[in-house]
C-alpha angles and dihedrals in degrees: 000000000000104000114352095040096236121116113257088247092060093045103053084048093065099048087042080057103042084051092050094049098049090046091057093046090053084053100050090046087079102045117012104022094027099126100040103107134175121202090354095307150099124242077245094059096038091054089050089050098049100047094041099042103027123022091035102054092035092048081051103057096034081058099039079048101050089041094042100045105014108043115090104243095235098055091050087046088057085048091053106041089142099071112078112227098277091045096058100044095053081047089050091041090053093043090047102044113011101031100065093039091057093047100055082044087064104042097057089042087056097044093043091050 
């Protein structure tokens, strides 16, 4: 009941249930519902759309962001000790100036597809 106000038991009901329905909607898209399309496409393919050209280049350089720019220096060199110096100047360059770039790249390339 920390931040929403529902009891921990509701609430992983309802996850447990959201889960459930959408797998079941995944499963009839390939009997029942199989031919109900929107845009041109199955729930199956949408949802394959939406995770591979969508939620994983946007997770990615929100991440490459938060590391790059957020993240004190020290705290991701200690994450890093395994990198000598050089090693990890050219890694923090790259998450800093070409990740980002790339990613978002990537991202219009995949939506406009």
């Amino acid at each position: 009941e920390e931040r929403f106000g529902m009891p921990r038991h509701k609430s992983a009901l309802l996850v447990v249930g959201s889960v459930a329905l959408l797998s079941v909607i995944s499963l009839l898209s390939y009997n029942a519902i199989g031919e109900l399309r929107m845009g041109g496409r199955n729930f199956n393919d949408i949802m394959d759309y939406f995770s591979n050209q969508i939620l994983l280049p946007v997770g990615g350089l929100l991440i490459a962001v938060f590391v790059g720019w957020a993240v004190d220096k020290s705290d991701s060199r200690d994450e890093l000790a395994s990198l000598n110096t050089a090693g990890y100047a050219i890694w923090h360059f790259l998450i800093r100036f070409v990740v980002p770039p790339a990613l978002a790249v990537i991202f219009v390339m995949g939506v406009m597809a």
